[in-house]
C-alpha positions as CSV (number, residue, x, y, z in Angstrom):
1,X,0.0,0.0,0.0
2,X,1.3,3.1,-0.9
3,X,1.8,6.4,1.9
4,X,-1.3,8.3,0.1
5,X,-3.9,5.1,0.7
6,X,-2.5,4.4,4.0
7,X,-3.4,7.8,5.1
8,X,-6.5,7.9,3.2
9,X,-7.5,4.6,5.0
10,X,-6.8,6.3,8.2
11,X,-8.5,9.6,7.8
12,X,-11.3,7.1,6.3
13,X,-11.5,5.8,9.5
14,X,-11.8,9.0,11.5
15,X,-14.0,11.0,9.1
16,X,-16.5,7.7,9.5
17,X,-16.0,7.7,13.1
18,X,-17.1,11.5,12.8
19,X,-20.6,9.8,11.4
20,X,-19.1,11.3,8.0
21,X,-20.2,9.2,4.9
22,X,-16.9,8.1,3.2
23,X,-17.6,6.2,0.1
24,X,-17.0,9.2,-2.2
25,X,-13.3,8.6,-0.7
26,X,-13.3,5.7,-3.0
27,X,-12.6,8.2,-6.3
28,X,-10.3,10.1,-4.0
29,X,-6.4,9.6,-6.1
30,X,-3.2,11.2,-5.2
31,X,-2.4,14.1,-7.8
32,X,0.9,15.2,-7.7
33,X,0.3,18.0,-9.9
34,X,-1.6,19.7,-6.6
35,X,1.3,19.1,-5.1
36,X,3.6,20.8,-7.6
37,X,1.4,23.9,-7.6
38,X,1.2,24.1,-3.9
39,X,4.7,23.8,-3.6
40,X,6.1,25.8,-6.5
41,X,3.3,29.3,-6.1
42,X,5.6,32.2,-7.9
43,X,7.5,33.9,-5.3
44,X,7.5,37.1,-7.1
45,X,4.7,39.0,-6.4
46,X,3.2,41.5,-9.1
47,X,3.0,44.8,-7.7
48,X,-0.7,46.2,-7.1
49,X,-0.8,48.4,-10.2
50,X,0.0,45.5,-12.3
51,X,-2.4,43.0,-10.4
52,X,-5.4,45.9,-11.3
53,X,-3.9,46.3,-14.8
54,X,-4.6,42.2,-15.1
55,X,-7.2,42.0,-13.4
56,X,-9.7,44.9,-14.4
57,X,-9.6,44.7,-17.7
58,X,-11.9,46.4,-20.5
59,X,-12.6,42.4,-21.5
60,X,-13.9,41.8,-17.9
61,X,-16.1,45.1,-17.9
62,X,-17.2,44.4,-20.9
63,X,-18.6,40.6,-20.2
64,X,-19.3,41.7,-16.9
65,X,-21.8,44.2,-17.8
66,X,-23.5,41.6,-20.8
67,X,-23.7,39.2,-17.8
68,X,-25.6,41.7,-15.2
69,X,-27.8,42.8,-18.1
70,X,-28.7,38.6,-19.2
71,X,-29.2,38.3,-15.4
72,X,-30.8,41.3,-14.8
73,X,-34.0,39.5,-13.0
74,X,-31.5,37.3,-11.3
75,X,-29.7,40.0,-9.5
76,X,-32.9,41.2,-8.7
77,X,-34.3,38.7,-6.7
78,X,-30.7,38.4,-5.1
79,X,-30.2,42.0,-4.2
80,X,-33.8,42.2,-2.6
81,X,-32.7,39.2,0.0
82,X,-29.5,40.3,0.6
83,X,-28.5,44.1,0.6
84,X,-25.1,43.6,-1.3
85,X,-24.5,45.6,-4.5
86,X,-24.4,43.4,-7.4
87,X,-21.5,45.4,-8.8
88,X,-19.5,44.2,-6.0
89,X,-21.1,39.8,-6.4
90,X,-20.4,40.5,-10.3
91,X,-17.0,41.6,-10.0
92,X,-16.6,38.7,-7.5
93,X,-17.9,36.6,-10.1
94,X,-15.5,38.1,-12.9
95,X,-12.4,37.6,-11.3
96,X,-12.7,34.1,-9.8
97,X,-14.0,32.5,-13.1
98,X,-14.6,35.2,-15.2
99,X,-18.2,34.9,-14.8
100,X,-18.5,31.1,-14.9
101,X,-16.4,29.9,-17.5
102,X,-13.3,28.7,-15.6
103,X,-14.7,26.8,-12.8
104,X,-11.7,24.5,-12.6
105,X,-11.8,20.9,-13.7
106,X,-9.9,19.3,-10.5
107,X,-12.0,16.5,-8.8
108,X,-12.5,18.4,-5.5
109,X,-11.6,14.9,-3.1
110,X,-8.9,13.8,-4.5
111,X,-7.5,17.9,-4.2
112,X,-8.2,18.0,-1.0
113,X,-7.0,14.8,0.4
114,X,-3.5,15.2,-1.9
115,X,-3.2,18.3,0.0
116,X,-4.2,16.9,3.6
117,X,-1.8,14.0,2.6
118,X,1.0,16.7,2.0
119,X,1.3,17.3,5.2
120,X,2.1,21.1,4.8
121,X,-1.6,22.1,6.4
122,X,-2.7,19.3,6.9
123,X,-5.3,19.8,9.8
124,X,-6.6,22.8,7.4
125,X,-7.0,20.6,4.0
126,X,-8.6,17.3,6.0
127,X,-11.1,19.9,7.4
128,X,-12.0,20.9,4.1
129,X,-12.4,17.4,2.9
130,X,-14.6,16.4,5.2
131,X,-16.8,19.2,4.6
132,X,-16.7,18.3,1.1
133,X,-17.9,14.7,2.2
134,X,-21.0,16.4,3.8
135,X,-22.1,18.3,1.2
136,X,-22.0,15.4,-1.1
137,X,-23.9,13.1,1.5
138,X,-26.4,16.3,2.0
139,X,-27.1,16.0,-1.6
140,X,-26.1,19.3,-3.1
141,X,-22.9,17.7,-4.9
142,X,-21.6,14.1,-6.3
143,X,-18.6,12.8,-5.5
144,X,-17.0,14.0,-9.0
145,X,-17.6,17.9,-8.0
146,X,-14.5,19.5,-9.6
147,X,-13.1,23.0,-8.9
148,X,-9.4,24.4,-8.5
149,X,-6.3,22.8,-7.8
150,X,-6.6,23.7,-3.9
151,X,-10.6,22.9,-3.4
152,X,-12.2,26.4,-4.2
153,X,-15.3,25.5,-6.2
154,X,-18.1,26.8,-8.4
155,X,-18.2,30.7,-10.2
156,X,-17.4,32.1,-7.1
157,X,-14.7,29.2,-5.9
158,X,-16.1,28.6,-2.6
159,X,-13.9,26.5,-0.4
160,X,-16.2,23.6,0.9
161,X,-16.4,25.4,4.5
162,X,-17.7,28.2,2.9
163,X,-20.1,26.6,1.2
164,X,-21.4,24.5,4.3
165,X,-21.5,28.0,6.1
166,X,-23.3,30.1,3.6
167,X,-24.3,28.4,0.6
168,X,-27.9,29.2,-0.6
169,X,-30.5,27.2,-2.3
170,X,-31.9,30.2,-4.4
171,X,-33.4,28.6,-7.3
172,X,-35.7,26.1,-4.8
173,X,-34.5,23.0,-6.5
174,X,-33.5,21.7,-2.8
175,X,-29.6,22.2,-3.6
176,X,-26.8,24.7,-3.3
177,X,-25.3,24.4,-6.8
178,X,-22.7,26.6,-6.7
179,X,-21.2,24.3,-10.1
180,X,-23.7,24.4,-12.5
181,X,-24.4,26.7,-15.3
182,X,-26.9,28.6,-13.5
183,X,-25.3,30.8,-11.5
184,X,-28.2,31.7,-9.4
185,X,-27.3,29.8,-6.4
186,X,-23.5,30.4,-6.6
187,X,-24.2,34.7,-6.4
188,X,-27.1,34.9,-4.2
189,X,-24.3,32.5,-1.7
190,X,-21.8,35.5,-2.5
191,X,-24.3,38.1,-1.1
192,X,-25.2,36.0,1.8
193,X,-21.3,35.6,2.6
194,X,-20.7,39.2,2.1
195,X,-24.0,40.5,4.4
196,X,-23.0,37.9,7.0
197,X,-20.2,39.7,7.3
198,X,-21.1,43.0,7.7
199,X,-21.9,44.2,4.3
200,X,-23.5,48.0,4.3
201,X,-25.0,48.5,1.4
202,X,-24.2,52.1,0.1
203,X,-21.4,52.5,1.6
204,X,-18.1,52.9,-0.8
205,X,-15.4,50.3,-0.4
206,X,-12.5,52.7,-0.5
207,X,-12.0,56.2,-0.8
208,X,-8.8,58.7,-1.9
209,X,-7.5,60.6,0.3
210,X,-4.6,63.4,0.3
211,X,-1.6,63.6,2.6
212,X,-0.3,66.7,4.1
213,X,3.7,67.0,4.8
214,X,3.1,66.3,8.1
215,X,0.3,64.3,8.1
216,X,0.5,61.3,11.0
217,X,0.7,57.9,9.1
218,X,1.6,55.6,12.4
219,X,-1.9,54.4,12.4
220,X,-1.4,53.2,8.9
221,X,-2.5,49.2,8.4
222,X,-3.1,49.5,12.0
223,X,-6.9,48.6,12.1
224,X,-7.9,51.6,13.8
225,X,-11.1,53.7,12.3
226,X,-11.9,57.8,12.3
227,X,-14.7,59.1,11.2
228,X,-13.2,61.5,8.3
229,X,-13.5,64.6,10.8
230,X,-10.7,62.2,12.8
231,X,-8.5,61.8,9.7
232,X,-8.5,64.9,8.6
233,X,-7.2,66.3,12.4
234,X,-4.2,64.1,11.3
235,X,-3.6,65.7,7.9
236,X,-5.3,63.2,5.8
237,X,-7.9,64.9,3.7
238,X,-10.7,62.4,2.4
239,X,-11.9,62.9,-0.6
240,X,-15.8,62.5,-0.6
241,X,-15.9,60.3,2.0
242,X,-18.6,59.4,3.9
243,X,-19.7,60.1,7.5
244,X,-18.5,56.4,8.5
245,X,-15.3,55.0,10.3
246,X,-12.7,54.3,7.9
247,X,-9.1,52.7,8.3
248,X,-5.9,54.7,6.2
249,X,-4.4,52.0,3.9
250,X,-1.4,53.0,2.2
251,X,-0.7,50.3,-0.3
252,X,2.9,51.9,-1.6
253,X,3.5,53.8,1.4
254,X,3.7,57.8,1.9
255,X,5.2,58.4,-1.5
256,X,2.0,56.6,-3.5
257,X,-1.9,57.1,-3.6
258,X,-3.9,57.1,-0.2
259,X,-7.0,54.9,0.8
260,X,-9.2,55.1,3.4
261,X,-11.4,51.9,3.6
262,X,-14.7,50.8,5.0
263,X,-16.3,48.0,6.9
264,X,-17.0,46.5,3.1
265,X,-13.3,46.5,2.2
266,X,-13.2,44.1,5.5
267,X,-16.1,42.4,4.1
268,X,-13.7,41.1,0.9
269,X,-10.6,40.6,2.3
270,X,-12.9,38.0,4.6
271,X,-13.6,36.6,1.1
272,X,-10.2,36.9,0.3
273,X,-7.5,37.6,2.9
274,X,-5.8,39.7,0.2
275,X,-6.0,43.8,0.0
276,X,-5.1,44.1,-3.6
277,X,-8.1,40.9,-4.2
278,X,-10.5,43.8,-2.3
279,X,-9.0,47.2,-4.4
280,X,-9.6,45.0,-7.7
281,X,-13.1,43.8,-7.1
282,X,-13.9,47.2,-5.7
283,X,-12.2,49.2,-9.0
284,X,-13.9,46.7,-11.4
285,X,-17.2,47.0,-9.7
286,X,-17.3,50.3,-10.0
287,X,-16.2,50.1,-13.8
288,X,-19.5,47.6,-14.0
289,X,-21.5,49.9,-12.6
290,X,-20.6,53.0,-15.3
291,X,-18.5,55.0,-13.3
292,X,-15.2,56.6,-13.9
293,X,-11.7,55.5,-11.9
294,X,-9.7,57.8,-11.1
295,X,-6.3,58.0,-12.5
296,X,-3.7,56.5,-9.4
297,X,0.3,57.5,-8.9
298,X,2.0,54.8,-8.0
299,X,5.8,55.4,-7.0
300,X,7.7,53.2,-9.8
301,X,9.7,50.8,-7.0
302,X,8.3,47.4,-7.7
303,X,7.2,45.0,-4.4
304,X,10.2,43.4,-2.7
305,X,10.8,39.8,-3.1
306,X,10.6,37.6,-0.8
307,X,14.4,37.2,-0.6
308,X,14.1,41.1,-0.4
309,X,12.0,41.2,2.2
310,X,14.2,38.7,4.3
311,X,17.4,41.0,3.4
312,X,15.4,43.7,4.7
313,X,14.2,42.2,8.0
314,X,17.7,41.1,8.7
315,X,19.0,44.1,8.3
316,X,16.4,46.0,10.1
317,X,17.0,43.5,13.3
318,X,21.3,44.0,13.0
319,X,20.3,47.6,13.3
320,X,18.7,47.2,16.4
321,X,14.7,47.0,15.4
322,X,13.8,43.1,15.5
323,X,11.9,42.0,13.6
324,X,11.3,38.8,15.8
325,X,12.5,36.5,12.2
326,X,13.4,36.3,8.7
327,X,10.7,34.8,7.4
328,X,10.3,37.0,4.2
329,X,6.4,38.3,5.1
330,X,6.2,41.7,6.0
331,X,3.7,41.3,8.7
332,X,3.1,43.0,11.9
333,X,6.5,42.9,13.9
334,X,8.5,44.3,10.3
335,X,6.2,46.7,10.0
336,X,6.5,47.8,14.5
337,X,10.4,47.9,13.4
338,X,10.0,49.4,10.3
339,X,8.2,52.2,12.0
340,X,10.8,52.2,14.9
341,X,13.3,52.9,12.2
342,X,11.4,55.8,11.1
343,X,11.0,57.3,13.3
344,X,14.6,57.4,14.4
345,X,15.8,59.3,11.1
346,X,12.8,61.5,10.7
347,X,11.4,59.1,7.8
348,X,7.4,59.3,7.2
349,X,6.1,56.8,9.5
350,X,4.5,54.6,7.1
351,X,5.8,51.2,8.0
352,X,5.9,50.4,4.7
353,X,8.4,47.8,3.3
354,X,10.4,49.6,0.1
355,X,13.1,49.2,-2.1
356,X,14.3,52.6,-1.2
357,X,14.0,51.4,2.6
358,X,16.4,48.4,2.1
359,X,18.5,50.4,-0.2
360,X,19.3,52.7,2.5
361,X,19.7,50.1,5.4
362,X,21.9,48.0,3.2
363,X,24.2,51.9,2.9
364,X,24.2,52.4,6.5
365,X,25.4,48.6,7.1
366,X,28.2,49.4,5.1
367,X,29.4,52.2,6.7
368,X,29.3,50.7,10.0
């Protein structure tokens, strides 16, 4: 027996233990393309101007606005259950399958337990197969449901605890068929996701705002929300924003544009843990919708690599601001010491990671 069908006798076991129907498991084979692709995601990040410049393109308004006109009723009848703007579940629609018509072709089980098998998150991937198991015993899927390499399924790629969570029978034919050609049930579970999670409907996802010289960017990516009266004490003019608690977000740091988000830009990155995922479905729904974007000036230092980043946080930690690792992810300690550094040489207190940051740590290490 090989490692793959001794583990998937033994999560077998436990799943059935769980009162979990396993019989499905018996299409479940080990794909080491999954593998491959988990193991081998590109390292170099595009930067955000890029991503939107791939992402929203005049192609994806363009079908996206034939698809909310051919489901015109549809969106209807969704938007009247749940207060969500249908710009916002188009776009969602647009850039996970480009409205339906890359759904993936991976059998879902045998994804899911490759990836369990893997070991790398395993606790997280057999979790996700097991819901899969349910829904196929609840009835809403057969065992040959197919999505993306890594288990998202349907138009709007719904991991399987998603769907368990917040999938919708919207059509009344007594299943959430998120795969199908009908998309009716895979967009009204969008909206349901989205005004579970605090959705407000009217309320802008992002806003512009201006920086004064000596505007106060330490609460930058720090969470923390002013009403735009608050921002604007700190030199950070919004520009028409509304009379709501929004967070600065300063995707390039001081030198490029200004953000101030909403509760709904919390709302996507729960969809997707990403900010540039939530800027792009926000820009392109607001393409869908007829509206103008604004132009944006983005400084013209691409994203640091990964190997950047670790360069960076060692040097930032030799200098005496720990970072508390090298691990290459510019989370919330790089960005404390990046701040801390700052601060100390009168630098805008963005905390933002730069080229022109690790350019100049890299200078001062040399003259040391």
């Amino acid at each position: 027996m090989s490692g793959f069908d001794a583990w998937l006798s033994a999560f077998s076991a436990r799943a059935a233990r769980q009162g979990v129907a396993i019989e499905p498991l018996q299409q479940a084979t080990y794909l080491p393309e999954v593998i491959a692709k988990d193991r081998h995601q590109p390292e170099t990040a595009l930067s955000l101007p890029a991503y939107l410049a791939r992402v929203v393109t005049d192609q994806q308004v363009e079908a996206g606005r034939a698809a909310l006109t051919r489901y015109g009723d549809m969106f209807d009848r969704i938007e009247a259950r749940y207060p969500v703007d249908r710009h916002i579940v188009a776009a969602i629609w647009g850039v996970e399958s480009c409205y339906g018509a890359m759904r993936g072709d991976v059998p879902v089980l045998s994804a899911l337990a490759t990836l369990a098998y893997e070991g790398r998150r395993a606790t997280f991937f057999e979790a996700e197969l097991t819901h899969a198991l349910r829904i196929i015993a609840e009835g809403h899927a057969t065992a040959d449901m197919r999505g993306s390499w890594a288990g998202a399924m349907g138009h709007t790629q719904f991991m399987p605890s998603s769907h368990r969570r917040d999938a919708v029978d919207a059509d009344g034919d007594g299943r959430a068929d998120i795969w199908g050609d009908d998309p009716t049930d895979a967009l009204a579970s969008t909206a349901r996701y989205l005004a579970r999670r605090g959705w407000q409907q009217g309320l802008p996802v992002v806003t512009s705002a201006q920086l004064s010289l000596s505007a106060d960017l330490s609460q930058a990516h720090s969470g923390r929300a002013l009403y735009p009266s608050g921002w604007a004490a700190l030199g950070v003019t919004p520009v028409d924003a509304p009379a709501s608690p929004l967070s600065l977000w300063l995707p390039a740091g001081a030198h490029g544009p200004a953000f101030l988000t909403s509760v709904n830009f919390s709302a996507l990155r729960a969809y997707n843990a990403s900010n540039a995922y939530a800027l792009a479905v926000a820009t392109l729904a607001i393409r869908l919708a007829g509206d103008p974007v604004a132009d944006l000036d983005w400084p013209p230092d691409p994203p640091l690599r990964r190997a950047e980043t670790r360069n960076l946080q060692s040097a930032l930690t030799n200098a005496g601001f720990d970072t508390k690792g090298t691990d290459g992810l510019p989370g919330p300690n790089t960005t404390h010491a990046i701040r801390a550094y700052q601060r100390k040489h009168a630098l805008p207190v963005d905390g933002h990671a730069s080229a022109p940051l690790l350019a100049r740590l890299t200078a001062d290490s040399s003259t040391d």
